[in-house]
C-alpha positions as CSV (number, residue, x, y, z in Angstrom):
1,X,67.1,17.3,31.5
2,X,65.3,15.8,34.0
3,X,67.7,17.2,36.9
4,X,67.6,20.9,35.0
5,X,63.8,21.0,35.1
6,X,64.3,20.2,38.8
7,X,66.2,22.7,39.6
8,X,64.0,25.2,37.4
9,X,60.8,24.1,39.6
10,X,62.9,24.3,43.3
11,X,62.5,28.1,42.5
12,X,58.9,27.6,43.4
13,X,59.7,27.4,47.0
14,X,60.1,31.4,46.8
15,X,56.7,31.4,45.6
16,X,55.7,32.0,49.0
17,X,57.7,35.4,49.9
18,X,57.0,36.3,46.7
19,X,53.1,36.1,47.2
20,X,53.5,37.8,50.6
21,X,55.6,40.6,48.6
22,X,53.0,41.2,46.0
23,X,50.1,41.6,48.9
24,X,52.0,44.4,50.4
25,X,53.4,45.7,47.3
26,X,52.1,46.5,43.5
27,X,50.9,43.5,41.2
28,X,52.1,45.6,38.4
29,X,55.5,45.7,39.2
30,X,55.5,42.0,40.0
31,X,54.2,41.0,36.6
32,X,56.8,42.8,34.7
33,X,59.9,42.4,36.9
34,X,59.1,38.7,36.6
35,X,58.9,39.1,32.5
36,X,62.3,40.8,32.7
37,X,63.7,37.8,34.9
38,X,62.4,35.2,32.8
39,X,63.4,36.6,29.8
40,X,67.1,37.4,30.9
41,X,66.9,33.6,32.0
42,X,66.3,32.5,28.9
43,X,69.2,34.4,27.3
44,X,71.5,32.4,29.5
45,X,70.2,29.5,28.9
46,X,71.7,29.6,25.1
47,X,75.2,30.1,26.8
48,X,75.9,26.1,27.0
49,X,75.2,23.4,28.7
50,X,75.8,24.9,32.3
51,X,74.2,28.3,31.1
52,X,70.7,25.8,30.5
53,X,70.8,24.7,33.9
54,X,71.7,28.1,35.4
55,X,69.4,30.0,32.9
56,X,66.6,27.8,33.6
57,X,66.7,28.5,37.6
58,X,66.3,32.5,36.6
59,X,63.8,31.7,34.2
60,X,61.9,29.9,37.2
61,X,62.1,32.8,39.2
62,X,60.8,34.9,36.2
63,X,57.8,32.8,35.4
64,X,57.1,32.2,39.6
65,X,56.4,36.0,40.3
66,X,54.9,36.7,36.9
67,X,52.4,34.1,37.8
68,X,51.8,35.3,41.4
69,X,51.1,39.3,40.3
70,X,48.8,38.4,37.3
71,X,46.5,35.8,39.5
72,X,46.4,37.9,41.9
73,X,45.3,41.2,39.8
74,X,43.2,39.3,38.1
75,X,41.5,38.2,41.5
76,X,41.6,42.0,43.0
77,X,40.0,43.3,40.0
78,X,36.9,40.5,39.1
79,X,34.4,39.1,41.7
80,X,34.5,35.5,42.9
81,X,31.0,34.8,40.6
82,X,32.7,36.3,37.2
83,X,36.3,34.9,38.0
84,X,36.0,31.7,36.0
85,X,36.0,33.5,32.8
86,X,38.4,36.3,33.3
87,X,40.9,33.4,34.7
88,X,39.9,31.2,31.3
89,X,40.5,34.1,29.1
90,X,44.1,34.8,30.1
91,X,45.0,31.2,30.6
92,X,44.4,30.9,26.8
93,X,47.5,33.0,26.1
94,X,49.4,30.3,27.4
95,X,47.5,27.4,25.6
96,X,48.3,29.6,22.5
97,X,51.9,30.0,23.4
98,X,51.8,26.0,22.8
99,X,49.3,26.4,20.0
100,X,51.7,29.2,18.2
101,X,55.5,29.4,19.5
102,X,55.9,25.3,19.9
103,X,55.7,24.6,16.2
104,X,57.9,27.8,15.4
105,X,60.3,26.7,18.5
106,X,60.5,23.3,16.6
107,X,61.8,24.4,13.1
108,X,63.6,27.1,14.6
109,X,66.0,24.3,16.2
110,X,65.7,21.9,13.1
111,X,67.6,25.1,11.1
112,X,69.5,26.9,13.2
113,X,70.2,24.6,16.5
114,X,68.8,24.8,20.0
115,X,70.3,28.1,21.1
116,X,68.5,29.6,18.4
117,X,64.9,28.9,20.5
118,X,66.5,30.4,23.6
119,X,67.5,33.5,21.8
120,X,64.5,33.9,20.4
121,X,61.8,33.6,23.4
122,X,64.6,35.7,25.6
123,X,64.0,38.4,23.0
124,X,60.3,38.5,23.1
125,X,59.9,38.3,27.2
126,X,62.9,41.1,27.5
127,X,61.2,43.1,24.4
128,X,57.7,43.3,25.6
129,X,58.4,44.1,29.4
130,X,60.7,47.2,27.9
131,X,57.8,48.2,25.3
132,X,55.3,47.9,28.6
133,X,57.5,49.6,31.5
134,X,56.0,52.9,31.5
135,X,52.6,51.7,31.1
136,X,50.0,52.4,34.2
137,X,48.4,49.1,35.8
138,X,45.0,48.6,34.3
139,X,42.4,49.0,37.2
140,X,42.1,50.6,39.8
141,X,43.7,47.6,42.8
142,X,47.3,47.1,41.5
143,X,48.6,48.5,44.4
144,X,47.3,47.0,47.6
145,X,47.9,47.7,51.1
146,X,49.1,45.1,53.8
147,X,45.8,42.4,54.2
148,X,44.8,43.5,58.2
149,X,45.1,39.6,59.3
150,X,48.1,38.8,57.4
151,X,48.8,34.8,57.8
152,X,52.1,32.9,57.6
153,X,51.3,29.7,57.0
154,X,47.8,28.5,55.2
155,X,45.2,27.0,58.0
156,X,45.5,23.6,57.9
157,X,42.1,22.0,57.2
158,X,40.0,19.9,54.6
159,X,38.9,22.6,52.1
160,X,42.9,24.4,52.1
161,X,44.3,20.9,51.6
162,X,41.5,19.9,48.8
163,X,42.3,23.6,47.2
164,X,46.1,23.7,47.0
165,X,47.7,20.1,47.6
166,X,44.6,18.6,45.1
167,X,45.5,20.4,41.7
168,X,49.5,20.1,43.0
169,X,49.4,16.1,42.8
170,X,46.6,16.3,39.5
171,X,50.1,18.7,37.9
172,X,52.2,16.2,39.1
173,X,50.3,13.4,37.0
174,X,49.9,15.7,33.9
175,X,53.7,16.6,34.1
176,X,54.5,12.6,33.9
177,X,52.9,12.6,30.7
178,X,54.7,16.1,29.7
179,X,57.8,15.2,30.7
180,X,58.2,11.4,28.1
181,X,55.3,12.0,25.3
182,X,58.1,13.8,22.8
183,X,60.5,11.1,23.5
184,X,57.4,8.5,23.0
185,X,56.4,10.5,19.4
186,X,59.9,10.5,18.1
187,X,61.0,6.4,19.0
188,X,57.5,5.2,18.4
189,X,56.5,7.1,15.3
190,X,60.0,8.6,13.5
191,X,58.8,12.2,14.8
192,X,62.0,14.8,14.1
193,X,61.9,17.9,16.3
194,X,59.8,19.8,13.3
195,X,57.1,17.1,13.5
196,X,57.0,16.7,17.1
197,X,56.6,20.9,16.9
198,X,53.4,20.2,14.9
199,X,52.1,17.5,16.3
200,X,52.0,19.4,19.9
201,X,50.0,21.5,17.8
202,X,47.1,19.2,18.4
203,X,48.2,19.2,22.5
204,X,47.8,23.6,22.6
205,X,44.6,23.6,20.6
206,X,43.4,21.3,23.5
207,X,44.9,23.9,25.7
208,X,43.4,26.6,24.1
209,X,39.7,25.0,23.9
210,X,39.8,23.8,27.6
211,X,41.1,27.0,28.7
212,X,38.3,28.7,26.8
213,X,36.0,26.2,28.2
214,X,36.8,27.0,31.9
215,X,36.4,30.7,30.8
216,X,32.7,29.7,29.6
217,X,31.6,26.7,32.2
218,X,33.3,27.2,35.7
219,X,31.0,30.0,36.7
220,X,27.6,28.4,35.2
221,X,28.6,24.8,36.6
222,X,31.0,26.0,39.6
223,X,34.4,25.8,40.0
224,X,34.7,22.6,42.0
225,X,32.5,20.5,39.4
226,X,34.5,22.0,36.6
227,X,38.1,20.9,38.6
228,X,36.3,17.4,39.1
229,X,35.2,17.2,35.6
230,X,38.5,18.0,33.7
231,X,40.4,15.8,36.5
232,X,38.1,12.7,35.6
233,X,38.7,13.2,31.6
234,X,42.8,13.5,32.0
235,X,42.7,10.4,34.4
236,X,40.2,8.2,32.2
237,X,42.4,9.2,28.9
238,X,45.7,8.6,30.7
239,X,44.1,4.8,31.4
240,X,42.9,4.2,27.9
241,X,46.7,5.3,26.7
242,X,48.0,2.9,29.0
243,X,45.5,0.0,28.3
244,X,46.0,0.8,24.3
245,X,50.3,0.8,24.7
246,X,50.2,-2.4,27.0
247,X,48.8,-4.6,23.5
248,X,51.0,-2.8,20.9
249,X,52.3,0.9,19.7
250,X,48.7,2.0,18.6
251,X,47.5,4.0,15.1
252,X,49.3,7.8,15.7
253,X,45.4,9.3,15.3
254,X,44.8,7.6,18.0
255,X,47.7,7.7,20.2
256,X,47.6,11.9,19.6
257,X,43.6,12.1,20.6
258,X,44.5,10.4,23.8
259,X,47.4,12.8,24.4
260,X,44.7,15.5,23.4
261,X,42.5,14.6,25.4
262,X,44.5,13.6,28.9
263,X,46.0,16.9,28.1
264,X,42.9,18.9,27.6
265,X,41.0,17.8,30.7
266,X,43.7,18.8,32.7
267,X,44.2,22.3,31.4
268,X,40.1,22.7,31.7
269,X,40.9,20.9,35.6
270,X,43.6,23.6,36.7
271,X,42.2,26.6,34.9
272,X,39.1,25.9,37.1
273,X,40.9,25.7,40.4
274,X,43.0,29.0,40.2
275,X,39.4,31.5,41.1
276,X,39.5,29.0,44.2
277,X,42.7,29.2,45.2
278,X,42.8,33.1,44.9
279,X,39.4,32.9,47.1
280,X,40.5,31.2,50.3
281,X,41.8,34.1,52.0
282,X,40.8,37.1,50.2
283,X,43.0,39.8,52.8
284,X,46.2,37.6,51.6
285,X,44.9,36.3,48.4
286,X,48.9,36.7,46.3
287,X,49.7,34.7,49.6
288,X,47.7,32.1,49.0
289,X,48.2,32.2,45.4
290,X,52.2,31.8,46.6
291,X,51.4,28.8,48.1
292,X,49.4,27.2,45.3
293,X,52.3,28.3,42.7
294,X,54.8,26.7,45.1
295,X,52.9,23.0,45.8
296,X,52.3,22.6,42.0
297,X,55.8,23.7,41.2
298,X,57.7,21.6,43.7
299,X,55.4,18.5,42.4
300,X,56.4,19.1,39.1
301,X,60.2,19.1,40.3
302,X,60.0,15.9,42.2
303,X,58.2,14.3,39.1
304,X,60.6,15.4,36.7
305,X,63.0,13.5,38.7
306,X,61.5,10.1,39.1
307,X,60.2,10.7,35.7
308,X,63.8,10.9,34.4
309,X,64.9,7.7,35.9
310,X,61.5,5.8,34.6
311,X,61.5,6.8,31.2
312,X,65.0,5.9,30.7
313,X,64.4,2.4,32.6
314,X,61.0,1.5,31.1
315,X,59.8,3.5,29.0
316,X,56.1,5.9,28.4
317,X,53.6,3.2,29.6
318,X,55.2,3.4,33.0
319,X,55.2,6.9,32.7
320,X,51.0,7.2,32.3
321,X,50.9,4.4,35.1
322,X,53.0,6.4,37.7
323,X,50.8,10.1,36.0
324,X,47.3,8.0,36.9
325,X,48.3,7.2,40.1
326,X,49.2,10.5,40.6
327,X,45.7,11.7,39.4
328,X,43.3,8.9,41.3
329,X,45.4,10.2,44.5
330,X,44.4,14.2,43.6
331,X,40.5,13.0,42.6
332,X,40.3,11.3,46.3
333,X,41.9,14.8,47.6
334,X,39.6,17.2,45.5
335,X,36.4,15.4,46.4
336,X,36.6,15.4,49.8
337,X,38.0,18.6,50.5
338,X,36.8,21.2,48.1
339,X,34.1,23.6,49.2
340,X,32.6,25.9,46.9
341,X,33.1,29.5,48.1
342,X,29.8,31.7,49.5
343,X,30.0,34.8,48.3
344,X,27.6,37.5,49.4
């Protein structure tokens, strides 16, 4: 699985062309084209074992422009000072995604097998982007011309390296924790695939409220205190868990409110940091937004490698050692290279 998911997140390496596509092109068209993908990628994935790891690359490819056009639109349409919410408000469909379809996805495979979860989700993506293809963007920038000072490659200096490499290595940290806490649930506690759905339950409503925090906070506190506030609360959690696993397999309230909370501070962390990422260079803003999209996703791909090899080796509790390191190192970055944007 490990070496599927890493495949899957190489595909964000084409973030980049894609993000220079979508500033020359029409958001719209990017959003839905990378529903369709997605969604056809998931139907192959329920084709076998080599359809998962073939059907997981498409769906990569999917999700990667998807992302791109909808940051993007949302940046073109709502001003730097208001962009905290409208980011926080659609990020919450994806907490609720967790919140909702996890626990379905879960019983779904208990009954009818693991294809059966594929099938479904492939059904939904392909579904709504035929039910939505005739619809007109909403607003009025989906189309946008070619940015007058187009850039290749992001400057390098302090605030583009806090901005796009700091959240990449925070996602890296968080995905060490994704990658082994189902595997930790079912040999520590007896969790079947059902009760693992449900307990992740508890991991999207943290989602859903941080998301919905961000959408509330980051433009009343500012983005970068909102990225350092949600980093601090995954990395603090991530110790306790670690300190609490090191004496013995502790209480499952308490082992799940950890979870929760390393979880939920990192959701509020990243929701935060996408206005500043679409706000570096405003002319190439789906650019920019590439970039961020591809540093995040290529983290995630090298982690679920090593994360792979640790879990099976020694376990969870090396797995929140090697996702705090990860976080301390992206804390260090984000502090000293993050500068709030001045708008007029």
């Amino acid at each position: 699985m490990g070496q599927a998911l890493f495949l899957r997140d190489l595909t964000g390496l084409l973030a980049i062309p894609v993000g220079r596509r979508a500033d020359r092109f029409d958001r719209w068209r990017a959003i839905l084209l990378g529903a369709l993908v997605l969604g056809i990628g998931l139907f192959m994935a329920s084709l076998g074992a080599a359809g998962v790891v073939v059907g997981l690359v498409v769906f990569g490819l999917g999700r990667l422009t998807f992302q791109v056009g909808y940051q993007a639109w949302i940046a073109d349409e709502v001003a730097y000072e208001r962009r905290g919410r409208a980011t926080g408000i659609i990020e919450t469909t994806w907490a609720g995604a967790n919140l909702i379809g996890i626990p379905i996805v879960g019983v779904l495979i208990d009954i009818f097998g693991w294809r059966a979860a594929f099938l479904a989700l492939g059904s939904l993506a392909v579904g709504m982007t035929i039910l939505q293809r005739d619809m007109s963007a909403p607003g009025g920038s989906a189309h946008t011309e070619a940015p007058a000072d187009p850039v290749a490659t992001p400057p390098v200096d302090r605030n583009t390296v806090g901005v796009l490499l700091g959240p990449a290595l925070l996602t890296g940290g968080a995905q060490f924790v994704f990658f082994g806490h189902g595997t930790w649930l079912e040999e520590a506690y007896g969790f079947s695939a059902t009760r693992i759905g449900f307990a992740v339950v508890a991991l999207g409503a943290a989602e859903l409220l941080s998301s919905f925090g961000s959408s509330r906070l980051a433009d009343i506190f500012g983005k970068k205190r909102s990225v350092m506030a949600g980093s601090v609360i995954m990395a603090a959690a991530m110790a306790a868990l670690t300190l609490v696993l090191s004496a013995s397999v502790p209480p499952l309230f308490l082992g799940l409110a950890l979870l929760v909370l390393a979880i939920g501070g990192f959701e509020f962390a990243i929701v935060s940091s996408i206005p500043l990422v679409s706000e570096l260079h405003p002319g190439g803003r789906a650019q920019f937004i590439g970039w961020g999209v591809a540093l995040r996703t290529i983290t995630k791909a090298i982690v679920a490698l090593i994360a792979g090899w640790l879990d099976q080796r020694y376990g969870f509790d090396v797995l929140l050692i090697a996702g705090f390191g990860f976080s301390m190192v992206a804390l260090v970055t984000m502090a000293a290279g993050i500068r709030e944007p001045v708008t007029a």
